[in-house]
VOGU-3710 file (C-alpha; in Angstrom, 3 decimals, decimal comma):
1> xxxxxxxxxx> 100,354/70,746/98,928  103,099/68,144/98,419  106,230/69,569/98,981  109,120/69,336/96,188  111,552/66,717/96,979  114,574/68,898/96,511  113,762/71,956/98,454  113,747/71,588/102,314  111,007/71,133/104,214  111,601/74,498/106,283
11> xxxxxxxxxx> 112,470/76,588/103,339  109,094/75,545/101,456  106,791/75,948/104,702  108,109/79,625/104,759  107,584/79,897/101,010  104,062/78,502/101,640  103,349/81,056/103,975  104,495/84,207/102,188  102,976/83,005/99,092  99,688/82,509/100,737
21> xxxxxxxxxx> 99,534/85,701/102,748  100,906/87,552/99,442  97,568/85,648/97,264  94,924/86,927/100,191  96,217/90,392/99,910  95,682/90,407/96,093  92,433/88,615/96,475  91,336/90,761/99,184  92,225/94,142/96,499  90,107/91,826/94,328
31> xxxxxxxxxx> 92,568/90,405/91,925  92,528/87,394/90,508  95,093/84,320/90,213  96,800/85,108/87,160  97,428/88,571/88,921  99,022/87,233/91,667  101,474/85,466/89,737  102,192/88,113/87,594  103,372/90,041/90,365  105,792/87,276/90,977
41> xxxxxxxxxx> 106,972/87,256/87,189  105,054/84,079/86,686  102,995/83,374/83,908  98,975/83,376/84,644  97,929/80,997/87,311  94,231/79,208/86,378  93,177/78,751/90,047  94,575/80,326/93,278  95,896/76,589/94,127  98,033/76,844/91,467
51> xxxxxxxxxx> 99,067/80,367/92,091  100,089/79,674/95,653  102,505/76,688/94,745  103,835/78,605/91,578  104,581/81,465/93,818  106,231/79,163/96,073  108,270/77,128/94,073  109,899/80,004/92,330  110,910/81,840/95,897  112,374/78,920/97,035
61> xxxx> 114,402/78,539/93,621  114,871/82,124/92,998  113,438/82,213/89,806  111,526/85,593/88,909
//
């Protein structure tokens, strides 16, 4: 994933990481994409891909 240019390089790895380990925990209850952003305050994510960077971008720009 291509990090945004104006969000540190630091801040997203971290965001990366939370937001991935937060996606496998939903997957692993057996939810779906659009339920892991949703529990973010996102709208519906098509693909867990999407999720994950959606997820990411809006910890690191503390939009929920």
């Amino acid at each position: 994933m291509t990090k945004p240019l104006a969000i540190s390089p630091v801040q997203w790895d971290q965001a990366l990481g939370l937001a991935r380990q937060s996606c496998a925990r939903i997957f692993r209850d057996g939810g779906s994409p659009a339920d892991a952003a949703r529990a973010f305050g996102l709208e519906g994510a098509p693909d867990w891909d999407n999720a994950i960077k959606g997820i990411a971008s809006s910890l690191c720009h503390g939009t929920r």
